[in-house]
C-alpha positions as CSV (number, residue, x, y, z in Angstrom):
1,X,221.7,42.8,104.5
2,X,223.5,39.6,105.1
3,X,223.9,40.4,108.5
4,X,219.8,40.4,109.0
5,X,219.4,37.0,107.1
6,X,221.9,35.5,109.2
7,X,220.5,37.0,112.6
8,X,217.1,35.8,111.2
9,X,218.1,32.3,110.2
10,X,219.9,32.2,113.6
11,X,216.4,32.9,115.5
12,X,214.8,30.6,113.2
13,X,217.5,27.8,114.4
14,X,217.4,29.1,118.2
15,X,213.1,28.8,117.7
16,X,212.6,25.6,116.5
17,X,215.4,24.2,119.1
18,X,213.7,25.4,122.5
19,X,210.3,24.1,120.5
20,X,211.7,20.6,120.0
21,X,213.2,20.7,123.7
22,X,209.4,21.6,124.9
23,X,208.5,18.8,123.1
24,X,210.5,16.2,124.4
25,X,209.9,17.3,127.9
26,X,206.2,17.7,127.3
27,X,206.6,13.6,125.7
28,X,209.0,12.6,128.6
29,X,207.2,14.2,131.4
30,X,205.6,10.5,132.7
31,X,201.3,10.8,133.6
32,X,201.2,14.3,131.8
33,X,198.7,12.7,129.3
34,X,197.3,10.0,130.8
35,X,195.9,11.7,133.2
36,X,193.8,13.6,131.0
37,X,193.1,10.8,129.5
38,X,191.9,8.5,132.7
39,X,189.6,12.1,133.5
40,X,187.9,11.5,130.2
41,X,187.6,8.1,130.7
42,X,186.0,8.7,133.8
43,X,183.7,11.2,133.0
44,X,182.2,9.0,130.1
45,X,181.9,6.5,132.2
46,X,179.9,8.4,134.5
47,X,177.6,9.7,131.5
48,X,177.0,6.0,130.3
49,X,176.5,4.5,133.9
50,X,172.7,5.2,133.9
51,X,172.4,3.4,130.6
52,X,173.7,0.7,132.2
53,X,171.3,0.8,134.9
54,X,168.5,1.3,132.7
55,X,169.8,-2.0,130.5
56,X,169.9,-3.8,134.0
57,X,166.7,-3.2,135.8
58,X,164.9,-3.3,131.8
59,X,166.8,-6.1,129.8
60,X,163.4,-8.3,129.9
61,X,161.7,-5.5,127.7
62,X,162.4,-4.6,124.4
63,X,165.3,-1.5,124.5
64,X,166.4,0.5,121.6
65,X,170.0,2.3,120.9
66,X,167.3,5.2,120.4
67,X,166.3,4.7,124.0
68,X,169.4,4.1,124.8
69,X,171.1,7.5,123.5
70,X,168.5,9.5,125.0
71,X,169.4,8.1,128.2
72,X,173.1,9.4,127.5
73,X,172.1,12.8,126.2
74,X,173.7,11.5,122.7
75,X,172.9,10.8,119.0
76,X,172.5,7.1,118.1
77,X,175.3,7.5,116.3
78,X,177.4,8.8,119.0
79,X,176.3,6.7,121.9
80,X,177.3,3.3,119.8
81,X,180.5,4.5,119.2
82,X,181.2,5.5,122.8
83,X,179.6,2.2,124.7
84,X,181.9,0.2,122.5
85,X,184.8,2.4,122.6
86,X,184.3,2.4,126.9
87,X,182.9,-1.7,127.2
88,X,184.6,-3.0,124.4
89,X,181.2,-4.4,122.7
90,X,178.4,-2.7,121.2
91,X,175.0,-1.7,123.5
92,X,172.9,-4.5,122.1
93,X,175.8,-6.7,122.5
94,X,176.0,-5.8,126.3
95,X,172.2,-5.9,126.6
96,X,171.9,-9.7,125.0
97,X,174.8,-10.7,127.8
98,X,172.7,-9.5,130.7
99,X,169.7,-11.4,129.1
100,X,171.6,-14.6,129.6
């Protein structure tokens, strides 16, 4: 019976050191993540580009985030978060800067 325990504590042991070595190589593996990342980026940008079309050829009228959203295929909610989270200030924000 010891014999098991040990052979299972040994696995165990053997286990979690190949997972902590596929960790560091996954962690030290340079433009493994970012690349992902940049592709995200990207695509968001591409989803929000049309928005920012739309602020450009209609910042003399009045514009909503509702408008705004629908443009994007998002919820108000959503498309705030993203616009700031891409252009680093909020839609309205971005719109009262083209209006100057």
């Amino acid at each position: 019976m010891q014999c098991a325990h040990k052979n299972l504590a040994t696995s165990d042991l053997l286990l979690k050191g190949e997972l902590l070595r596929l960790f560091y190589l996954l962690a030290s593996t340079p433009g493994l993540c970012t690349e992902h990342t940049v592709s995200t980026e990207s695509r968001m940008t591409e989803t929000l580009r049309p928005v920012l079309t739309y602020i450009q050829k209609h910042h003399s009228e009045s514009v909503t985030i509702e408008q705004l959203a629908k443009i994007a295929h998002m919820s108000s909610s959503y498309f705030m978060s993203c616009f700031k989270q891409n252009f680093g200030l909020g839609a309205i924000e971005y719109l009262n800067q083209v209006r100057i």
